[in-house]
Z-matrix of the N, CA and C atoms (Angstrom, degrees):
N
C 1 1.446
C 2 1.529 1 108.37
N 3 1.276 2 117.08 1 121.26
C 4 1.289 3 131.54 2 165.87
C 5 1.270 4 121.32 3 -78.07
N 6 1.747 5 131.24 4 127.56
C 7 1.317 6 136.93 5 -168.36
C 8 1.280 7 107.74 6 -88.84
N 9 1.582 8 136.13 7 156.58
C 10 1.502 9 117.99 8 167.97
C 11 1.134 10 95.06 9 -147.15
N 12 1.434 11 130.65 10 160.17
C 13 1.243 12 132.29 11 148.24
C 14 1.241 13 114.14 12 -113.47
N 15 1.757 14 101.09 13 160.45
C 16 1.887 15 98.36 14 -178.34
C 17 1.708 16 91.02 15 -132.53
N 18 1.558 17 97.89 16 136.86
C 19 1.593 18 120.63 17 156.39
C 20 1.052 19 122.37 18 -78.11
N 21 1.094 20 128.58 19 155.85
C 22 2.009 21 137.72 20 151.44
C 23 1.518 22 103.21 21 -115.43
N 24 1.339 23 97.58 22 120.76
C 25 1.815 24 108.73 23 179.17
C 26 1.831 25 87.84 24 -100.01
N 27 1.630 26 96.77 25 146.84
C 28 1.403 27 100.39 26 158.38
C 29 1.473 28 105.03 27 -126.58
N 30 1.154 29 133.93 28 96.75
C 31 1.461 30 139.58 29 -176.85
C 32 1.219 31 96.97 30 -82.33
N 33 1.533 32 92.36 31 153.35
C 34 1.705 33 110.52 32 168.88
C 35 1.245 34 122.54 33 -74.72
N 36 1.437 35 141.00 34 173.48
C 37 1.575 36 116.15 35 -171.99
C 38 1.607 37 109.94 36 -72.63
N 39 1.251 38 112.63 37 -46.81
C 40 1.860 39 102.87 38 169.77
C 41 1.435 40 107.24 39 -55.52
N 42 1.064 41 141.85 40 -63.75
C 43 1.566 42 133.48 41 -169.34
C 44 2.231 43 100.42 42 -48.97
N 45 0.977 44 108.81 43 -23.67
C 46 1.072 45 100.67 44 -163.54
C 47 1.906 46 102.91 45 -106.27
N 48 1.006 47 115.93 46 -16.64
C 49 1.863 48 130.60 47 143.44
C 50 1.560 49 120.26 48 -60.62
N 51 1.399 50 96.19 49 -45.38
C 52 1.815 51 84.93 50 156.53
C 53 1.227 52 148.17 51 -90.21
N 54 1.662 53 116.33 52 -10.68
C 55 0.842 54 135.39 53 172.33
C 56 1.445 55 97.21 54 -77.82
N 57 1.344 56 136.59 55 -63.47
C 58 1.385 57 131.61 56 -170.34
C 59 1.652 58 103.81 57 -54.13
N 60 1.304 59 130.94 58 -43.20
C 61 1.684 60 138.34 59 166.37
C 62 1.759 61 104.59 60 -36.90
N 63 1.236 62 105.44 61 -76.95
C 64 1.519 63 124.56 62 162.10
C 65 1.709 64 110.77 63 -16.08
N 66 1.084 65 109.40 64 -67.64
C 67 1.445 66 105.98 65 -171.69
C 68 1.455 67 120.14 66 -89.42
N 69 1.374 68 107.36 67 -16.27
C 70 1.338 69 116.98 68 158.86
C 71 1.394 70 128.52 69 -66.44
N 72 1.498 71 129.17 70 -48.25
C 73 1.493 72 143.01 71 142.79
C 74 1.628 73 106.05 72 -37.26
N 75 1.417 74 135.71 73 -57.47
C 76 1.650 75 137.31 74 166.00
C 77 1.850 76 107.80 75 -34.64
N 78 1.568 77 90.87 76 -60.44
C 79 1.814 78 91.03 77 -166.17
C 80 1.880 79 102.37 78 -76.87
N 81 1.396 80 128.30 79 -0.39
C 82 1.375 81 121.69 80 162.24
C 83 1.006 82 113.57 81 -57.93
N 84 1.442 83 104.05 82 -69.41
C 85 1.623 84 126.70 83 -167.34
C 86 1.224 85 114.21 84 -57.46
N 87 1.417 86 128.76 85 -51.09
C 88 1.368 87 139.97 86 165.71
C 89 1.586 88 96.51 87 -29.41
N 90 1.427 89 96.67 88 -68.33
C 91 1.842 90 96.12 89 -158.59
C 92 1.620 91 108.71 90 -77.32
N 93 1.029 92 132.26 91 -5.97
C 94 1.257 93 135.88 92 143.34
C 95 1.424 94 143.56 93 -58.00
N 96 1.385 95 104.95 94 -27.20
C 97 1.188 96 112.29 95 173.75
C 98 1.607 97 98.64 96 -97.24
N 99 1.285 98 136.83 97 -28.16
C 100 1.740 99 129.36 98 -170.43
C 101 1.131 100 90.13 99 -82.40
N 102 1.735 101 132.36 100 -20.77
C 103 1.738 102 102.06 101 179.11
C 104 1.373 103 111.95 102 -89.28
N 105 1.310 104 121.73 103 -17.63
C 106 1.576 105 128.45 104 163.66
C 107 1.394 106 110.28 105 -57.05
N 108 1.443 107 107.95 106 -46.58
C 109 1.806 108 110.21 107 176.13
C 110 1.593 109 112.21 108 -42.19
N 111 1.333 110 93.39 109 -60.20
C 112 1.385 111 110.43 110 -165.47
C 113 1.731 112 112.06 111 -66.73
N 114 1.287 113 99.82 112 -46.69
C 115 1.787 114 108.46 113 -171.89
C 116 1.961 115 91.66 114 -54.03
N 117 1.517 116 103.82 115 -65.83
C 118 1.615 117 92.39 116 -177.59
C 119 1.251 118 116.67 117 -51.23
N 120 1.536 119 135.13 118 -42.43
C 121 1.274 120 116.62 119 -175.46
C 122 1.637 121 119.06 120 -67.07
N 123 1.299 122 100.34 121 -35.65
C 124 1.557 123 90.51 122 171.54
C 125 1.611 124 122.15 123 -68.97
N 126 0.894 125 114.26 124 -11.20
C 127 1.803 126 112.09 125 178.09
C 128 1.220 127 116.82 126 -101.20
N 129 1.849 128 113.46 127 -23.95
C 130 1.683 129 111.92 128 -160.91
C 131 1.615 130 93.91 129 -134.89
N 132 1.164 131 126.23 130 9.72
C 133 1.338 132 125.66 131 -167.94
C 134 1.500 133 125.47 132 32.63
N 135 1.128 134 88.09 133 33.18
C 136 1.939 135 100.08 134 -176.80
C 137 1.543 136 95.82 135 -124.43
N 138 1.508 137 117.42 136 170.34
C 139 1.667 138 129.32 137 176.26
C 140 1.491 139 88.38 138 -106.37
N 141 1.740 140 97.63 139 -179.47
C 142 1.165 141 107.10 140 179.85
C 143 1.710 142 86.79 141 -121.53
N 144 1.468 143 129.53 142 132.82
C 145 1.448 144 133.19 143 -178.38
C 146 1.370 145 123.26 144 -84.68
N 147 1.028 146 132.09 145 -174.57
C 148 1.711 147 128.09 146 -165.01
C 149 0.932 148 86.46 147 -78.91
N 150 1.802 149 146.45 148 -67.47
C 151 1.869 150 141.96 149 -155.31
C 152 1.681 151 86.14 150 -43.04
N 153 1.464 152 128.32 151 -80.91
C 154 1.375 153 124.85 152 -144.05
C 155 1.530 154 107.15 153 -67.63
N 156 1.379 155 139.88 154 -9.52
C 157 1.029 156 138.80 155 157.89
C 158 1.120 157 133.09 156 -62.55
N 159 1.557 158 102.78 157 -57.62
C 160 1.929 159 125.67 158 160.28
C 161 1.917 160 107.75 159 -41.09
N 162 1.223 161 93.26 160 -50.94
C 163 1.324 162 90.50 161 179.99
C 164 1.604 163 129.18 162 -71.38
N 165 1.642 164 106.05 163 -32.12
C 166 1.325 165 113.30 164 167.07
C 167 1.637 166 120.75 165 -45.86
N 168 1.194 167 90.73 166 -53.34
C 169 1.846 168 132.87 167 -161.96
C 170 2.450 169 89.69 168 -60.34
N 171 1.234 170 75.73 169 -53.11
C 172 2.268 171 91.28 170 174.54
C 173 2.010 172 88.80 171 -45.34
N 174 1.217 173 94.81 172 -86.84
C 175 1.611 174 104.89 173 -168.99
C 176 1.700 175 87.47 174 -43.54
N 177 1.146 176 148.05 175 -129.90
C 178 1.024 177 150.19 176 -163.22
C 179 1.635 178 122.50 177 8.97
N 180 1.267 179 102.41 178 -32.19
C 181 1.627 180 109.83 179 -175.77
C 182 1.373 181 95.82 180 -76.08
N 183 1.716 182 128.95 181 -40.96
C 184 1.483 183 136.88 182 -151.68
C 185 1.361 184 93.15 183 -82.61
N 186 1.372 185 131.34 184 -14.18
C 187 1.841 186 116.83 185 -162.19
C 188 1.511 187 88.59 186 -114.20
């Protein structure tokens, strides 16, 4: 059996604009990189690994 605890945050309205920004920028990238996963594996039967992602993700931050 695993223990957990749960918080209640009450953010202020900016703390709570960035946090929603925050996780919105998370669930891009996430889903950007599993359709890259996926698009290469289905065409080249290879993945794409954390270096070539990290690095994508570098260029991507700069544009």
């Amino acid at each position: 059996m695993e223990k957990s605890d749960k918080f209640r945050i009450y953010p202020a309205q900016k703390q709570e604009i960035l946090i929603r920004k925050t996780v919105g920028w998370t669930r891009f990238v996430f889903n950007r990189y599993l359709a890259k996963r996926i698009e290469t594996h289905k065409s080249d039967k290879q993945t794409i690994n954390y270096n070539a992602s990290y690095a994508d993700l570098t260029g991507l931050k700069r544009n």
